[in-house]
C-alpha positions in Angstrom: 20.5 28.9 23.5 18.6 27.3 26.4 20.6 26.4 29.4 19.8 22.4 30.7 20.1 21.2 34.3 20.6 17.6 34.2 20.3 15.6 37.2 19.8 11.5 38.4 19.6 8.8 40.8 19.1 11.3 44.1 18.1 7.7 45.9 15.9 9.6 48.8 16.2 7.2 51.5 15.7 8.6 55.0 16.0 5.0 57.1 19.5 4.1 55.7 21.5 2.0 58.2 23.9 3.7 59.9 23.2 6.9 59.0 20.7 8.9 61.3 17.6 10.5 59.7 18.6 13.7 60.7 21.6 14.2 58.9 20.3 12.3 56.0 17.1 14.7 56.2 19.6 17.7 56.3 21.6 16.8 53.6 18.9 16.3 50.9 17.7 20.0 52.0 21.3 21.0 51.5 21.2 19.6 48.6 17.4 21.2 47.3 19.0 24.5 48.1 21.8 24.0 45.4 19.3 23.0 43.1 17.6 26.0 43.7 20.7 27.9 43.5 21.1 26.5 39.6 18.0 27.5 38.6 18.3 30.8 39.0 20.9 30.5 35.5 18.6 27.5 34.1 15.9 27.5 31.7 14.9 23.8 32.2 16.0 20.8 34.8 15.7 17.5 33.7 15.4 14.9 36.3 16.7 11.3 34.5 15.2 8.4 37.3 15.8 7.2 40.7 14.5 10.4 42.8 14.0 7.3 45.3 15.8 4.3 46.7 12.5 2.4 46.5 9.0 2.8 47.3 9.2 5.7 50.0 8.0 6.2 53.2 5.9 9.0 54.0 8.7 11.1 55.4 10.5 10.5 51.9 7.3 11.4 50.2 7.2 15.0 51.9 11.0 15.6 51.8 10.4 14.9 48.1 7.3 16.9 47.8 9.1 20.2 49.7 11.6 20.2 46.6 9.2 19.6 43.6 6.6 21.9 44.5 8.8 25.2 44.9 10.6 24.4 41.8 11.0 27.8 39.4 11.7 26.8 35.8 9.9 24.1 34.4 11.3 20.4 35.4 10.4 16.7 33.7 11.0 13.9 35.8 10.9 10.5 34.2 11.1 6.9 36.4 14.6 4.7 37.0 14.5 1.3 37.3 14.8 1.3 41.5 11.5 3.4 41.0 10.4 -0.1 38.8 7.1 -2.1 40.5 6.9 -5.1 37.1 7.8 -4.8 33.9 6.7 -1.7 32.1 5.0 0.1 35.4 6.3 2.5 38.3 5.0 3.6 41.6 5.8 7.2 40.6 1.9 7.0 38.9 0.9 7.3 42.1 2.2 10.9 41.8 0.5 11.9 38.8 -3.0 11.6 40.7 -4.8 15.5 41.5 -3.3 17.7 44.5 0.2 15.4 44.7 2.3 18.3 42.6 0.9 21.0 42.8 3.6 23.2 40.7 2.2 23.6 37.4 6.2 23.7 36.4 6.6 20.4 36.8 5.2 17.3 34.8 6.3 13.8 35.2 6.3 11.1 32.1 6.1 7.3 33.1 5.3 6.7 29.3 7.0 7.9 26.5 6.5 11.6 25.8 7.7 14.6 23.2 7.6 17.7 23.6 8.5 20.5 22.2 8.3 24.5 23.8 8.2 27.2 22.0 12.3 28.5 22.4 13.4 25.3 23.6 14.4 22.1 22.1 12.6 19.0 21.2 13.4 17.1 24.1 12.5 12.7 23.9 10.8 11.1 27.6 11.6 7.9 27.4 11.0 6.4 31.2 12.4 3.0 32.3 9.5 0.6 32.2 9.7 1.8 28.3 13.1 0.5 28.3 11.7 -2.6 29.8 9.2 -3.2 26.7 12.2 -2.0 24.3 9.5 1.1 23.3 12.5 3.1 21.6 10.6 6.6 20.5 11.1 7.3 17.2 14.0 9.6 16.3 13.5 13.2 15.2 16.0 14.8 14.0 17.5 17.8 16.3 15.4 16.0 19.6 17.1 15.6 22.9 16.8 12.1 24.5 16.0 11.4 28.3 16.3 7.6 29.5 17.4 6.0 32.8 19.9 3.2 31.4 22.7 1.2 32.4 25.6 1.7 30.0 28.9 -1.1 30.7 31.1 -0.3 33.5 34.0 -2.7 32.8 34.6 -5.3 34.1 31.8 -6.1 36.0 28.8 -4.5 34.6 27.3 -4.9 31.0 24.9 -2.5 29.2 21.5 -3.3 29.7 20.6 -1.9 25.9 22.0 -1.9 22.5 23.6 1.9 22.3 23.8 1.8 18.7 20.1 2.0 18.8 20.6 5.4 20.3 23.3 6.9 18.2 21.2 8.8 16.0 20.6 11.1 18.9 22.9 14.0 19.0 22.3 14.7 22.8 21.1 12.1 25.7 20.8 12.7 29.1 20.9 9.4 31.1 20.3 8.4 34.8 21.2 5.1 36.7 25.4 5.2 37.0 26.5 7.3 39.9 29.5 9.0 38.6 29.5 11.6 36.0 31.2 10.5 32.4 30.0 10.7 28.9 29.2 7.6 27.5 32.1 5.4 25.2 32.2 7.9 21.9 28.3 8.0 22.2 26.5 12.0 22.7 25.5 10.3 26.1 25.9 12.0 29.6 25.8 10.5 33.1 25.2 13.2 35.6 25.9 10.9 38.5 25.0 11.4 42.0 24.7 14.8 43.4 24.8 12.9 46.6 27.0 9.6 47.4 24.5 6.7 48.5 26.9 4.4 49.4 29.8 4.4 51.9 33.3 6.0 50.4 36.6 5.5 51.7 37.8 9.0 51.1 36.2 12.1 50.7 37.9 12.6 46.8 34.9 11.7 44.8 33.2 14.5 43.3 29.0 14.0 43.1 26.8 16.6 41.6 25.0 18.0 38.4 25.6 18.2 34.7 24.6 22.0 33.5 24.7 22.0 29.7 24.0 24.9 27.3 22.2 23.6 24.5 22.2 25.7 21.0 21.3 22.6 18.8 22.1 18.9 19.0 25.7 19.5 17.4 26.6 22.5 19.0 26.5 22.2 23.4 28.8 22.0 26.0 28.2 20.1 28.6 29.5 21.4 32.2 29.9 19.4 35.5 29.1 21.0 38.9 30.0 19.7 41.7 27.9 20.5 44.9 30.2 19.7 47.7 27.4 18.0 49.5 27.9 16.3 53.0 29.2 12.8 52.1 28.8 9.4 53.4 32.4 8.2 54.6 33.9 4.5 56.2 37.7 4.9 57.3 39.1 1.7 58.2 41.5 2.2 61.0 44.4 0.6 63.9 43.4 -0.2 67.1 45.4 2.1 68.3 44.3 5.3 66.1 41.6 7.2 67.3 37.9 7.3 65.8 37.4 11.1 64.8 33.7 12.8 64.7 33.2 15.0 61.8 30.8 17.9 61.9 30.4 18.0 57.5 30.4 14.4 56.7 29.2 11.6 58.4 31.9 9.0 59.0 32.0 5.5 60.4 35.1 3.5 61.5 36.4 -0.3 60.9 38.9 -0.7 63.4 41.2 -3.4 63.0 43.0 -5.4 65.8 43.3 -8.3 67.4 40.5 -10.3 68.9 41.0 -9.6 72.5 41.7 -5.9 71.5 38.7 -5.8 69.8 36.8 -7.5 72.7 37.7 -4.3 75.4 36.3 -1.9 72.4 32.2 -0.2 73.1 30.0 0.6 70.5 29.8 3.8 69.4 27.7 5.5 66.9 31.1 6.2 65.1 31.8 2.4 65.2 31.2 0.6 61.9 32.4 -2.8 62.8 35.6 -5.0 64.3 38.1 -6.5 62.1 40.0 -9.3 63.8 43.7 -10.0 62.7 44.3 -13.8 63.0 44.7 -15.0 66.6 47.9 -16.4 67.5 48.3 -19.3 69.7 49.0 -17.2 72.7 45.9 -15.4 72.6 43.4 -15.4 75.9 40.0 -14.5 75.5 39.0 -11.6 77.6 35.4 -12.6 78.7 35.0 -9.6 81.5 31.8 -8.0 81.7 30.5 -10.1 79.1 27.2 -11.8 79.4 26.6 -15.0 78.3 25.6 -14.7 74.8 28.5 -11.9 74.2 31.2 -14.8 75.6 30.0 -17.5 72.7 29.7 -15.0 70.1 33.7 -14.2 70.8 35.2 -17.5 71.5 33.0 -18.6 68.2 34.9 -15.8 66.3 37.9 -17.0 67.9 37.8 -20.5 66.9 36.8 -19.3 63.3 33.2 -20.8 63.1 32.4 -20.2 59.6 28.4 -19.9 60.6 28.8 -17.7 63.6 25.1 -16.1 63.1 23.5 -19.6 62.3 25.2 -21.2 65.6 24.0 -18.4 67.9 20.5 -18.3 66.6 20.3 -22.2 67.3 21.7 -20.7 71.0 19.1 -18.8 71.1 16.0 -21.0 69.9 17.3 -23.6 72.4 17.5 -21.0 75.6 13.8 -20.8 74.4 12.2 -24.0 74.6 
């Protein structure tokens, strides 16, 4: 039996806005040690796209680079489409040249690749520029498959691929959606996340790794862990309720009210925005210790300009001249 760790779509992105590098930077090392944890009970870990947002920053580079090279059991990474620079290439090649990874455990396929290790399974690379060119590999019988595809996600999203192309394959390991499911009736397994890379409203949503022992592609089970990561969190709350810091996760507040409620409320860094109920007829502006600029923004708002940002740009171009 060989034991799989199956993971996707980690998005590195230290210079998110609204969240400070620091805890971002923290979290993805929180998150490396948990990975580390997993291979301790692993054989392989198979990395299925999107270890970046998009092309990184140095910073992103060496977080990236502090993981991968102290890896213990071998690991294949293969491209996702936000790793995608035109059709059929990646900027991940850049990370294929001499002294980049230096962990002999780890290889990285931006074309299609098989292989096969001796007590281990056949396992399929099949990167997203491949996708792109519709480069299917051809099926052998007992292989695991590896891609980075977008399966439907009703109502909204269709499947960027035909599936029945891929239902020959017994087991496929997929990156790109960010919640873990198996695919319709297919043998296809999201991992999700391990990390949420956009804002949730609650802190319910479970984001980690798929662990699957493998004894041949008929016979597996395929186990969820979640890894109870820091998460990214926007409450929306009442003018009146209080915006609460939270040492695990890092949450941001909407605060609702009306507009000359609003108007008396600093920025904080646990301020996400105002929401302004509609103003009744009543309503006075409360223009103290408001500069010039703050006063038009506010009475614009008030009066319900639908191109607020266009009208105080043109403010600003004309204080200019």
């Amino acid at each position: 039996m060989t034991k799989i760790l199956h993971s996707a779509d980690w998005h590195i992105n230290l210079h998110k806005k609204k969240v400070p590098i620091e805890w971002q930077e923290k979290r993805f090392r929180l998150m490396f040690e948990k990975l580390h944890e997993l291979e301790d009970s692993c054989d392989i870990h198979i990395i299925a796209g999107d270890v970046f947002d998009r092309k990184p920053e140095p910073d992103e580079i060496c977080l990236f680079l502090s993981y991968i090279n102290c890896v213990s059991i071998p690991t294949y990474i293969i491209p996702g489409n936000h790793e995608a620079t035109k059709k059929g290439e990646t900027f991940l090649e850049h990370f294929l040249e001499d002294a980049v990874i230096t962990n002999t455990n780890v290889r990285l396929f931006t074309k299609n690749k098989r292989i096969k290790e001796p007590a281990q399974p056949g396992i399929q690379f099949w990167p997203y520029g491949e996708l792109q060119l519709d480069n299917l590999p051809e099926y052998v019988e007992g292989d695991i498959l590896v891609g980075h595809i977008r399966g439907e996600v009703p109502p909204h999203i269709t499947a960027e691929y035909d599936f029945e192309k891929l239902r020959k394959w017994g087991l496929i390991l997929l990156g790109d959606i960010h919640f873990h499911h198996r695919y319709q009736d297919y043998g296809a397994w999201y991992s999700g996340s391990p990390i949420n890379t956009h804002f949730d409203r609650d802190e319910s949503k479970e984001y980690g790794v798929n662990v699957i022992d493998f004894i041949d592609s008929a016979n597996y089970a395929v186990k969820f862990v979640d890894l109870n990561l820091p998460k990214l969190i926007r409450k929306t709350i009442k003018i009146e309720e209080e915006m609460i810091p939270n040492d695990f996760h890092h949450v941001i507040y909407e605060v609702v009210g009306s507009i000359d409620e609003l108007s008396k409320i600093k920025n904080s860094e646990l301020l996400d925005k105002k929401v302004s109920y509609e103003p009744t007829e009543e309503s006075k502006l409360d223009l103290k210790n408001l500069n010039t600029y703050e006063e038009l923004k506010l009475y614009l708002k008030y009066m319900k300009v639908s191109d607020i940002e266009g009208t105080l740009k043109e403010y600003i171009d004309l204080k200019a001249q």
